[in-house]
Backbone atoms as SQL, in Angstrom:
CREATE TABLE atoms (id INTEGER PRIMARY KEY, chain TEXT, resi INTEGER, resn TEXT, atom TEXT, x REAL, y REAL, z REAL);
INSERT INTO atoms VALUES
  (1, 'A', 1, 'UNK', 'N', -13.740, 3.525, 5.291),
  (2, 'A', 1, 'UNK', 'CA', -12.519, 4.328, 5.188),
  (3, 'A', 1, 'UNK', 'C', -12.170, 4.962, 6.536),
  (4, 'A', 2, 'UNK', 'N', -13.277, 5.356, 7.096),
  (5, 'A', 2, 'UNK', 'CA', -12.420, 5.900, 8.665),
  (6, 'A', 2, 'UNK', 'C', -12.265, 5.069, 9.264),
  (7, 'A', 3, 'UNK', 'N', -12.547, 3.600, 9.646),
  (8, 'A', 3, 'UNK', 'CA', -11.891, 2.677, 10.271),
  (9, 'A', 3, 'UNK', 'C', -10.220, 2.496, 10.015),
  (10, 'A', 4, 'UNK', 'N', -10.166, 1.812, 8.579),
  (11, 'A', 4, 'UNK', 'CA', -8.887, 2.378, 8.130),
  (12, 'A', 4, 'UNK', 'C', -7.808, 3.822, 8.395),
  (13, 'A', 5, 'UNK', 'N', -8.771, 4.652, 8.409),
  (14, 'A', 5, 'UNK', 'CA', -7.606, 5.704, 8.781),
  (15, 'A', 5, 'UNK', 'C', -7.455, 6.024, 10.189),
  (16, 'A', 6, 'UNK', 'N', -8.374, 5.389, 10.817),
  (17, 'A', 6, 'UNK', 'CA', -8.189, 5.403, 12.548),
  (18, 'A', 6, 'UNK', 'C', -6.958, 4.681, 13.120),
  (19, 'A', 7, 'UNK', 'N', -7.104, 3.450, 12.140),
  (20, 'A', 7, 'UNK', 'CA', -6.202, 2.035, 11.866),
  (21, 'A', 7, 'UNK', 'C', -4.357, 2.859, 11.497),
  (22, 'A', 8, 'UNK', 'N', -4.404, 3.581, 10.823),
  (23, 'A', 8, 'UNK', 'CA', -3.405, 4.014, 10.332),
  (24, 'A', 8, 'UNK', 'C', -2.904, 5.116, 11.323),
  (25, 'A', 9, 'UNK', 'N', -3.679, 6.077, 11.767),
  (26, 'A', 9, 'UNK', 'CA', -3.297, 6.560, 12.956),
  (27, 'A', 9, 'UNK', 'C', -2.860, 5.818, 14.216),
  (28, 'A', 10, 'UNK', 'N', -3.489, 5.163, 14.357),
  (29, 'A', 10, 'UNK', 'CA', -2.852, 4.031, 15.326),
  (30, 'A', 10, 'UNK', 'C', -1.536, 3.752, 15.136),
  (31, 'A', 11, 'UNK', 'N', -1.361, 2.856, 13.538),
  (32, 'A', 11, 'UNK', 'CA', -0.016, 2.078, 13.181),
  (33, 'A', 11, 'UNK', 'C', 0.937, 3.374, 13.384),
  (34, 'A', 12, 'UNK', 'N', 0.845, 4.026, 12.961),
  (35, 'A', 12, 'UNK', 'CA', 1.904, 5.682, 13.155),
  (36, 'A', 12, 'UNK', 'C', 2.458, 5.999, 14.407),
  (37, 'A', 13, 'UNK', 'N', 1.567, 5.917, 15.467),
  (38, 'A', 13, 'UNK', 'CA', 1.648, 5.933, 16.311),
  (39, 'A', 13, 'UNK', 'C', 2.237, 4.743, 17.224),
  (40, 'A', 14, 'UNK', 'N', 2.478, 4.012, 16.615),
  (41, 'A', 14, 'UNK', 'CA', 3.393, 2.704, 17.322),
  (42, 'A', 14, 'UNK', 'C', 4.606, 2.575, 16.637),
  (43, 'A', 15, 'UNK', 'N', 4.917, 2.858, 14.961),
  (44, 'A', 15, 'UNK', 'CA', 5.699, 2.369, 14.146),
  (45, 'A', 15, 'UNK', 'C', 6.937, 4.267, 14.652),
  (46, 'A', 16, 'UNK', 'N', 6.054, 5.052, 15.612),
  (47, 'A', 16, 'UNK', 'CA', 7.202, 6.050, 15.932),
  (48, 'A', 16, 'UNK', 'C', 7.541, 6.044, 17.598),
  (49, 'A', 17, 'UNK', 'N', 6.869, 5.250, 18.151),
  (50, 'A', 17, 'UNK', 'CA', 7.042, 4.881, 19.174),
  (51, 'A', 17, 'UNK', 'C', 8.339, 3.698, 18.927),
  (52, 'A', 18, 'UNK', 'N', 8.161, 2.813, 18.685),
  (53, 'A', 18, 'UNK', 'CA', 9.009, 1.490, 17.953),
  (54, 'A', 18, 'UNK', 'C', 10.479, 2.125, 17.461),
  (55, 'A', 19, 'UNK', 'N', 10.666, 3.010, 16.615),
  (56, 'A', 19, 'UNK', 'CA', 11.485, 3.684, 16.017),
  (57, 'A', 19, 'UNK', 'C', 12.487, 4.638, 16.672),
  (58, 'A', 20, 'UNK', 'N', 11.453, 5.107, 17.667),
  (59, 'A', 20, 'UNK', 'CA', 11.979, 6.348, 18.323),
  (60, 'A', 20, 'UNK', 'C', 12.023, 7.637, 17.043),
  (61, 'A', 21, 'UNK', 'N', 11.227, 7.390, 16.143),
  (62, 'A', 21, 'UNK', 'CA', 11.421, 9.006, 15.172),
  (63, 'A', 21, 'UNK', 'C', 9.972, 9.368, 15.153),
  (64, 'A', 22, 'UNK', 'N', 9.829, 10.734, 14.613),
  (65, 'A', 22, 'UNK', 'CA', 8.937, 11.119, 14.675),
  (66, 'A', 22, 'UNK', 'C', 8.123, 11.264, 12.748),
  (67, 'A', 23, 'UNK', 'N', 7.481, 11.981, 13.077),
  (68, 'A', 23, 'UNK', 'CA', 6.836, 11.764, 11.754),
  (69, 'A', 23, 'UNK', 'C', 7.445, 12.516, 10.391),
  (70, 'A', 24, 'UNK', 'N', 8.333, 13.481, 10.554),
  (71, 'A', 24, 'UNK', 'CA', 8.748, 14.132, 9.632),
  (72, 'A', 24, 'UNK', 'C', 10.278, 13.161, 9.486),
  (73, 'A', 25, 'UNK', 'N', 11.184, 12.497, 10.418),
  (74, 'A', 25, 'UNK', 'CA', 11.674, 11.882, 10.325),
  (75, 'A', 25, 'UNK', 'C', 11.523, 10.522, 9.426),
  (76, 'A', 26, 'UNK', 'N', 10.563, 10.056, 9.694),
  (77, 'A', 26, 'UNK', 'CA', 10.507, 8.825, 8.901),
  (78, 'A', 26, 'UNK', 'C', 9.206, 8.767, 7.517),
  (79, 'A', 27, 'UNK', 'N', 9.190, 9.600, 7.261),
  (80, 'A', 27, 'UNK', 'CA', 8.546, 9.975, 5.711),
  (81, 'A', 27, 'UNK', 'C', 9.879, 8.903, 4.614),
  (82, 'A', 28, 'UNK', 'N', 11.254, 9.465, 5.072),
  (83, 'A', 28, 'UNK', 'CA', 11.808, 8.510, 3.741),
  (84, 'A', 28, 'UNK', 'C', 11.313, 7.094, 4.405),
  (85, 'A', 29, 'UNK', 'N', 11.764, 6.384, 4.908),
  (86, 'A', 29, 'UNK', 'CA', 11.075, 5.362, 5.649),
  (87, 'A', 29, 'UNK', 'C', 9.919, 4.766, 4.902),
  (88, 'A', 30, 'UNK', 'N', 9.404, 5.481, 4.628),
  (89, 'A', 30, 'UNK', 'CA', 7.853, 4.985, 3.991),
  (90, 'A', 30, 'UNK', 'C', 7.819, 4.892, 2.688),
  (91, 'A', 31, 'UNK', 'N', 8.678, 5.546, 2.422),
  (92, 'A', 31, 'UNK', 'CA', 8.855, 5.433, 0.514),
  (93, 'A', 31, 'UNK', 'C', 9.369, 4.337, 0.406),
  (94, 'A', 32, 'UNK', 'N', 10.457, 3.702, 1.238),
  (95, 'A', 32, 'UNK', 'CA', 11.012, 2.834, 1.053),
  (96, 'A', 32, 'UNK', 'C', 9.894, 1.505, 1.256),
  (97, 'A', 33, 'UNK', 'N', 9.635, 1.515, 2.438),
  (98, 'A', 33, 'UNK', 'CA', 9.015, 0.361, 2.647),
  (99, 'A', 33, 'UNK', 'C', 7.428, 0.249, 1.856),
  (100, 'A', 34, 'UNK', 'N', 7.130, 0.951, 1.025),
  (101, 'A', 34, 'UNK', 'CA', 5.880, 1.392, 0.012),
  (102, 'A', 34, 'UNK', 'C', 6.539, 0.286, -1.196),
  (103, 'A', 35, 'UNK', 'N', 7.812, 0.548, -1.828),
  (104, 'A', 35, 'UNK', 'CA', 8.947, 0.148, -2.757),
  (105, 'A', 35, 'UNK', 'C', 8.939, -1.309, -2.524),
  (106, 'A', 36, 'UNK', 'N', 9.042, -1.756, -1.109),
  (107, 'A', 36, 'UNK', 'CA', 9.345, -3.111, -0.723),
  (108, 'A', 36, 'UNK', 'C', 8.109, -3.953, -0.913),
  (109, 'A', 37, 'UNK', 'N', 7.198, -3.477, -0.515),
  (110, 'A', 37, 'UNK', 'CA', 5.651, -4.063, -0.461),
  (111, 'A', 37, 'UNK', 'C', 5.103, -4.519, -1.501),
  (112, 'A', 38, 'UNK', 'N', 5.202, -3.121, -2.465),
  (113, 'A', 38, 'UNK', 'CA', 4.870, -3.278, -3.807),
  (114, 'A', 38, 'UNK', 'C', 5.825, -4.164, -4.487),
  (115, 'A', 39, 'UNK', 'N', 7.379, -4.460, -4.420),
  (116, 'A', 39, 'UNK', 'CA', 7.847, -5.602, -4.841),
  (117, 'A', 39, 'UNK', 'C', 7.114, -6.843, -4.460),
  (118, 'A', 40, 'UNK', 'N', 6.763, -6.860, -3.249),
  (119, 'A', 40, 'UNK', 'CA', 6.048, -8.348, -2.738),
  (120, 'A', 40, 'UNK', 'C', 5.065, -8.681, -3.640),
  (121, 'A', 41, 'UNK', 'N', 4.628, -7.807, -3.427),
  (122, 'A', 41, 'UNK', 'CA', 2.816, -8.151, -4.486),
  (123, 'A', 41, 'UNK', 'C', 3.109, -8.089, -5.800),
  (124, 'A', 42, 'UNK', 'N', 4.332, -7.889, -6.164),
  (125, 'A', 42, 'UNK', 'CA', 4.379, -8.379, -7.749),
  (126, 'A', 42, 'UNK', 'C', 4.866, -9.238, -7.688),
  (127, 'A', 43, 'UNK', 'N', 6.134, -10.319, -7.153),
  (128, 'A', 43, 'UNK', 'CA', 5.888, -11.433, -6.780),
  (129, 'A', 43, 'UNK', 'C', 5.471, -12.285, -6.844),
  (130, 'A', 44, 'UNK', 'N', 3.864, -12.239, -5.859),
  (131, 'A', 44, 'UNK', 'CA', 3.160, -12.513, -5.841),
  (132, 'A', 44, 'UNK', 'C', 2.237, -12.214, -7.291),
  (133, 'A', 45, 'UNK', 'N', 1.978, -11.566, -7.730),
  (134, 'A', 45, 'UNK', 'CA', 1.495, -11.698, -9.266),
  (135, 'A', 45, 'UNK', 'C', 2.220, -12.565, -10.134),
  (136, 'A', 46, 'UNK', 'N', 3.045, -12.350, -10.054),
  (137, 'A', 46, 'UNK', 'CA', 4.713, -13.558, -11.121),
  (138, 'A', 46, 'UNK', 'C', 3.807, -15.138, -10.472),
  (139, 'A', 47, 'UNK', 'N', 3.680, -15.232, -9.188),
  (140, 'A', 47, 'UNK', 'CA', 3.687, -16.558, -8.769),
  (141, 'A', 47, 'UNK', 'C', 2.047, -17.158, -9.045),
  (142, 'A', 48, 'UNK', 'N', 1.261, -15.887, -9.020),
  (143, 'A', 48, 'UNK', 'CA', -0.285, -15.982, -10.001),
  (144, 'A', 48, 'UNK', 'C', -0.046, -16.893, -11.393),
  (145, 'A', 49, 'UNK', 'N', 0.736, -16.024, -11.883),
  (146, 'A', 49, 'UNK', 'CA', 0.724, -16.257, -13.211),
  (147, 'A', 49, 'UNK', 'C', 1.662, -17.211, -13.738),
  (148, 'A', 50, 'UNK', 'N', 2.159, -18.043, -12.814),
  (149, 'A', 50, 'UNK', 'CA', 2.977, -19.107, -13.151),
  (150, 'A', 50, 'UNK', 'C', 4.388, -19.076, -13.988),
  (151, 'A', 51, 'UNK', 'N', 5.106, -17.568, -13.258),
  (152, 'A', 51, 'UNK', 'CA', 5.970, -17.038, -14.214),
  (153, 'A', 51, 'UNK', 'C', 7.271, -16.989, -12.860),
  (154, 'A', 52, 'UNK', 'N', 7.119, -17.810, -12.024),
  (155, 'A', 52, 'UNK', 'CA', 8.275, -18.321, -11.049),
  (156, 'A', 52, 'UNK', 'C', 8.924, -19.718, -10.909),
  (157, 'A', 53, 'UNK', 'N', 9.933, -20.026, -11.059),
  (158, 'A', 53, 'UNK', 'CA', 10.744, -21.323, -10.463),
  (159, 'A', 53, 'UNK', 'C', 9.294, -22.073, -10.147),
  (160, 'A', 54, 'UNK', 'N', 9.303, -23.509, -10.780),
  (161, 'A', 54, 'UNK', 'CA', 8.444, -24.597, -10.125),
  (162, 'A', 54, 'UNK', 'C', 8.528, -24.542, -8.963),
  (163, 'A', 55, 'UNK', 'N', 9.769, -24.856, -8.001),
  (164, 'A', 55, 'UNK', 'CA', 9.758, -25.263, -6.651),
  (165, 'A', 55, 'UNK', 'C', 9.100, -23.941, -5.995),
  (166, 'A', 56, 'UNK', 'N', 8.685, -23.091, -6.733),
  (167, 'A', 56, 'UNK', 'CA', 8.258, -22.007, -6.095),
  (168, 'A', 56, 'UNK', 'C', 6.484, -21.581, -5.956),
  (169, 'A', 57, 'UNK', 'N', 5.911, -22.432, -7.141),
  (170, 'A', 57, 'UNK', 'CA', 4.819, -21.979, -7.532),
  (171, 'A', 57, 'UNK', 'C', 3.372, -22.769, -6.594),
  (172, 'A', 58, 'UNK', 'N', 4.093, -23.537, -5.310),
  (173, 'A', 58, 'UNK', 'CA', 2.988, -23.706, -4.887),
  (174, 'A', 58, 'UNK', 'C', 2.655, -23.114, -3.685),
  (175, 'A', 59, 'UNK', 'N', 3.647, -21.571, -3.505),
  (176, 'A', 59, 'UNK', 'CA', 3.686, -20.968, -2.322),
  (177, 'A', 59, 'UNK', 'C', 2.439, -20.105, -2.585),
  (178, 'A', 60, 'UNK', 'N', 1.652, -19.498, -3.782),
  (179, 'A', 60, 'UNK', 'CA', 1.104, -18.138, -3.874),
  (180, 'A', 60, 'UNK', 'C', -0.508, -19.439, -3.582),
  (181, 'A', 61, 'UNK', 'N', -0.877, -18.326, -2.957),
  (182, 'A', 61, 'UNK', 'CA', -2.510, -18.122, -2.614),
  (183, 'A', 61, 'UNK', 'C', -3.546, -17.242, -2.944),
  (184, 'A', 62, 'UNK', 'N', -4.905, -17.347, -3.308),
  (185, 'A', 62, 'UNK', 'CA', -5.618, -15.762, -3.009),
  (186, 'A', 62, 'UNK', 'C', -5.246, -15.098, -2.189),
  (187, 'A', 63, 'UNK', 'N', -5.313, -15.968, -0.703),
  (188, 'A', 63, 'UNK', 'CA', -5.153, -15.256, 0.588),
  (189, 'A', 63, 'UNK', 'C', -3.852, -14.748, 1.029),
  (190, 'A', 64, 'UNK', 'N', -2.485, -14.631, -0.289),
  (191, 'A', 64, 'UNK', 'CA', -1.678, -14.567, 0.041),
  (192, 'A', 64, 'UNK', 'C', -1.521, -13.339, -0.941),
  (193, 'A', 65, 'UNK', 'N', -2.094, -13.097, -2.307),
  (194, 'A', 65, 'UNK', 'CA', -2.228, -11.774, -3.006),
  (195, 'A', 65, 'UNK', 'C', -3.064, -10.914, -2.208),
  (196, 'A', 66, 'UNK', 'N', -4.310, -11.534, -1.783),
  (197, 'A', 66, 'UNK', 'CA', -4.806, -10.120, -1.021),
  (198, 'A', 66, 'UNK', 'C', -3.994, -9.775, 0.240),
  (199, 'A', 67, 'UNK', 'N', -3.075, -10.347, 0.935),
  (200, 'A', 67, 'UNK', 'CA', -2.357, -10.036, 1.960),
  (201, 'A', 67, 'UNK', 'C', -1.449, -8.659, 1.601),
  (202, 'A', 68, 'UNK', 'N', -0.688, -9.210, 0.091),
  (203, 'A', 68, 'UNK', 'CA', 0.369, -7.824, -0.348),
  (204, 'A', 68, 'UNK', 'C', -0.501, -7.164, -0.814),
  (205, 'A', 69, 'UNK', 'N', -1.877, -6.808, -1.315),
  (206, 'A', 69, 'UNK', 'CA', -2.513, -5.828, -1.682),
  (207, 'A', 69, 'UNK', 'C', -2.914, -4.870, -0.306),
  (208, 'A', 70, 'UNK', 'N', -3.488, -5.313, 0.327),
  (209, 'A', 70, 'UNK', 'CA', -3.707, -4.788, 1.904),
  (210, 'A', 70, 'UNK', 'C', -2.128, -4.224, 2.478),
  (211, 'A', 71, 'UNK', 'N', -1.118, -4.828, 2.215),
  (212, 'A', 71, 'UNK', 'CA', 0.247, -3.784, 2.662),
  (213, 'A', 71, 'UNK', 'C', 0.425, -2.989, 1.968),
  (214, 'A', 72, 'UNK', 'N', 0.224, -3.021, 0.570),
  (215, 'A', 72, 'UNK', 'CA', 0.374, -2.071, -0.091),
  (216, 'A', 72, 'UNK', 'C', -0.654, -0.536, 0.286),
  (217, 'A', 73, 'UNK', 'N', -1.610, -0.934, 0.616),
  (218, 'A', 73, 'UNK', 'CA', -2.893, 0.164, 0.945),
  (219, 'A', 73, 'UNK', 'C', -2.554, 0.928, 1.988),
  (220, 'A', 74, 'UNK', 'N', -2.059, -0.439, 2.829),
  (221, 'A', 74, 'UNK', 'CA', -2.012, 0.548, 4.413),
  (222, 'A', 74, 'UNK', 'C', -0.782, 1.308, 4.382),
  (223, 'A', 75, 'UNK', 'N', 0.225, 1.043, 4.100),
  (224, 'A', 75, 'UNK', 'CA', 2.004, 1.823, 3.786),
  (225, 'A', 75, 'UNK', 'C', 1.580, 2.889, 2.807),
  (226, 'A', 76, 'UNK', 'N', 0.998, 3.078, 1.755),
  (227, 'A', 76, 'UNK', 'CA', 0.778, 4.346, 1.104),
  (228, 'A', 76, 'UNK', 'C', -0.467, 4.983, 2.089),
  (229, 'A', 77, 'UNK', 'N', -1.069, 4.597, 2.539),
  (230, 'A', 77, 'UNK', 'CA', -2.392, 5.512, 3.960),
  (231, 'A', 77, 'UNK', 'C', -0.735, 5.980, 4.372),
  (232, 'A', 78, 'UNK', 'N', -0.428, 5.346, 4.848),
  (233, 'A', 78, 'UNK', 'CA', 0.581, 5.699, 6.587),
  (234, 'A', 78, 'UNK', 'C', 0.924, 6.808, 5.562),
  (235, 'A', 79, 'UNK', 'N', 2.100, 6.691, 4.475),
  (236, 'A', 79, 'UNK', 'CA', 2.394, 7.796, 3.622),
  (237, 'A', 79, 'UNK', 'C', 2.115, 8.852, 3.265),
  (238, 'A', 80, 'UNK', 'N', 0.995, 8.087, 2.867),
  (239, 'A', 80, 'UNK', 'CA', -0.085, 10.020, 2.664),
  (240, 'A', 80, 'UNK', 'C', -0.232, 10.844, 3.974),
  (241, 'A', 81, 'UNK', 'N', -0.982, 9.734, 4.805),
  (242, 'A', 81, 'UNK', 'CA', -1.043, 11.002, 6.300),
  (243, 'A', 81, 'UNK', 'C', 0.117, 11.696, 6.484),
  (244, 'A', 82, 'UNK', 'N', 1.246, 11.487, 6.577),
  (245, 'A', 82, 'UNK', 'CA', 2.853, 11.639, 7.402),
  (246, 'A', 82, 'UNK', 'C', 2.629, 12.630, 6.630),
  (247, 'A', 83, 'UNK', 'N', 2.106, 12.639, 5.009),
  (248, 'A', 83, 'UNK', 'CA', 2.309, 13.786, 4.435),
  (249, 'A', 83, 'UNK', 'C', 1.206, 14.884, 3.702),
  (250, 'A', 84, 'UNK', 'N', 0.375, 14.535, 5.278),
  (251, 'A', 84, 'UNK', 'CA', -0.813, 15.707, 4.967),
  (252, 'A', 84, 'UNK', 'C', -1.575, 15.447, 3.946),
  (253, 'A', 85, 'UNK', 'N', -1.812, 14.515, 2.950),
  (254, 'A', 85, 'UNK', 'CA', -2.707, 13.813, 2.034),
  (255, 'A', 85, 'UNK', 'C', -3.945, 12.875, 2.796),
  (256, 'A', 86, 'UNK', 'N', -5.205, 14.088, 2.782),
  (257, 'A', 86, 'UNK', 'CA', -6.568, 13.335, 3.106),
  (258, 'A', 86, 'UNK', 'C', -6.860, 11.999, 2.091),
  (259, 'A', 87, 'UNK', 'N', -6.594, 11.060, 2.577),
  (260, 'A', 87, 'UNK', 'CA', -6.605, 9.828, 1.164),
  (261, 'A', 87, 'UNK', 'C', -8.156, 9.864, 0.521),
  (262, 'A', 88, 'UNK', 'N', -9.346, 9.872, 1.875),
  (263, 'A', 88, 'UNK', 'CA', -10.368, 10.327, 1.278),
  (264, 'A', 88, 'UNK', 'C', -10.723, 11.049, 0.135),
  (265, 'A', 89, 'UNK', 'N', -10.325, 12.430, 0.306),
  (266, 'A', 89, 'UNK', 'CA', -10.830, 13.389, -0.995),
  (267, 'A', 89, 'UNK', 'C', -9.895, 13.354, -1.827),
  (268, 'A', 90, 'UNK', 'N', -8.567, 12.770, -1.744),
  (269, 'A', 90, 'UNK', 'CA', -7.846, 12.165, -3.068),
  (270, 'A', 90, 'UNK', 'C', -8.305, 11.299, -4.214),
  (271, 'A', 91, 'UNK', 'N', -8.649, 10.313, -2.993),
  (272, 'A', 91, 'UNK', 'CA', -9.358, 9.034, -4.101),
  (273, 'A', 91, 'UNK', 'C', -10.543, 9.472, -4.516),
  (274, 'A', 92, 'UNK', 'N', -11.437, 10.015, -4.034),
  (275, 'A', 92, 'UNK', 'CA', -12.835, 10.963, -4.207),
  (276, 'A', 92, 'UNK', 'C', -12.281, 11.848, -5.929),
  (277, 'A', 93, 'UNK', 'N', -11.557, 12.697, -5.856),
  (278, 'A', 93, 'UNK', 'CA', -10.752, 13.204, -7.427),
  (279, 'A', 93, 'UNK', 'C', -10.272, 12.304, -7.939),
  (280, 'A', 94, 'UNK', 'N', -9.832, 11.896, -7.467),
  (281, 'A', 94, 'UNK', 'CA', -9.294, 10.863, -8.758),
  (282, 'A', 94, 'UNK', 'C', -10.091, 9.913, -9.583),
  (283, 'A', 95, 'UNK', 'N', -10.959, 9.643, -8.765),
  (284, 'A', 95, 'UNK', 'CA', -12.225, 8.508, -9.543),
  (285, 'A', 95, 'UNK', 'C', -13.162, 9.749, -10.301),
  (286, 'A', 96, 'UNK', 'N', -13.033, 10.644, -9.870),
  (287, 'A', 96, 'UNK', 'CA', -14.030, 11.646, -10.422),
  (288, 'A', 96, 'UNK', 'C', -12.947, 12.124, -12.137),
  (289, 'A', 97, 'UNK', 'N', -11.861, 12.342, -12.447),
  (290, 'A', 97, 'UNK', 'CA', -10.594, 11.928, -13.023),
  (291, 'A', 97, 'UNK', 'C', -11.179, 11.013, -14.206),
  (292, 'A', 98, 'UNK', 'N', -10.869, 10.003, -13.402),
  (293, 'A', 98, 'UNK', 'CA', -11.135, 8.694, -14.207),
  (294, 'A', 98, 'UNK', 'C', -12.318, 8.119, -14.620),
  (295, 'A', 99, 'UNK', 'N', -13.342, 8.301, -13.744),
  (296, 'A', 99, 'UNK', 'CA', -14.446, 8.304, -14.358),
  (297, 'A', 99, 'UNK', 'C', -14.388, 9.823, -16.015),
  (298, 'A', 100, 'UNK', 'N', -14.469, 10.423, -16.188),
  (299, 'A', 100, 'UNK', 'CA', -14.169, 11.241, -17.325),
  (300, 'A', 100, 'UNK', 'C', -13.568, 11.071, -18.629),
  (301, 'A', 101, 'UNK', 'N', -12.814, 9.968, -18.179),
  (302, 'A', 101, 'UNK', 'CA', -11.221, 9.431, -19.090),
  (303, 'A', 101, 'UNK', 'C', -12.502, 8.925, -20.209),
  (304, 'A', 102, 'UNK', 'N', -11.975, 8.980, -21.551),
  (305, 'A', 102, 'UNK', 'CA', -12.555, 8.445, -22.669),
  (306, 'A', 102, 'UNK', 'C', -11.804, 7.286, -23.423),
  (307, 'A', 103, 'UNK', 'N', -11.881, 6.014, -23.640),
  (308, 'A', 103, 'UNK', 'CA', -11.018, 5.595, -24.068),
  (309, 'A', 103, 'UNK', 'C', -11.838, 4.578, -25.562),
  (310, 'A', 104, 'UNK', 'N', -10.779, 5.084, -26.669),
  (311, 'A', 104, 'UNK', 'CA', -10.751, 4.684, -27.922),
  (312, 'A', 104, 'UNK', 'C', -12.111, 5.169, -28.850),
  (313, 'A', 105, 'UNK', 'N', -12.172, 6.761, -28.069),
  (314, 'A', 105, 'UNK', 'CA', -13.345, 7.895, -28.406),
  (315, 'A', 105, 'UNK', 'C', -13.201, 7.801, -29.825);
């Protein structure tokens, strides 16, 4: 995980360089392109599951679902940082959360 968030400090740091905005500036920015990503990788699930146009279904790969899963990760990191969310001790509660959850008690 701190590789990743070193990784994400980095991308921030180029994607506001690139932009010319700064970080409070491009927070909508990230919602959006979070929105876009996550369209991809469902997509890409549709094209898993053989629920796209034939001429279409011999584009999806493993290596092409784990690609939109990995954008999806890193665009919500970039997100959270911009907005002061340690992703660490988030996901740390939340599994602690979910681990708890009881289901069909």
């Amino acid at each position: 995980m701190i590789e990743l968030q070193d990784f994400v400090d980095w991308e921030i740091k180029r994607l506001n360089e690139f932009s010319g905005k700064n970080n409070e500036e491009s927070k909508p920015w990230d919602v959006v392109k979070l929105v876009e990503e996550v369209g991809e990788l469902a997509g890409e699930v549709l094209g898993h599951s053989g629920l796209v146009r034939k001429e279409k279904l011999g584009n999806f790969s493993k290596l092409s679902l784990g690609d939109e899963v990995a954008d999806v990760i890193i665009v919500a990191c970039i997100l959270a940082r911009r907005h002061g969310v340690d992703v660490v001790d988030a996901l740390e509660k939340k599994v602690e959360i979910i681990r708890g959850r009881r289901y069909n008690d």
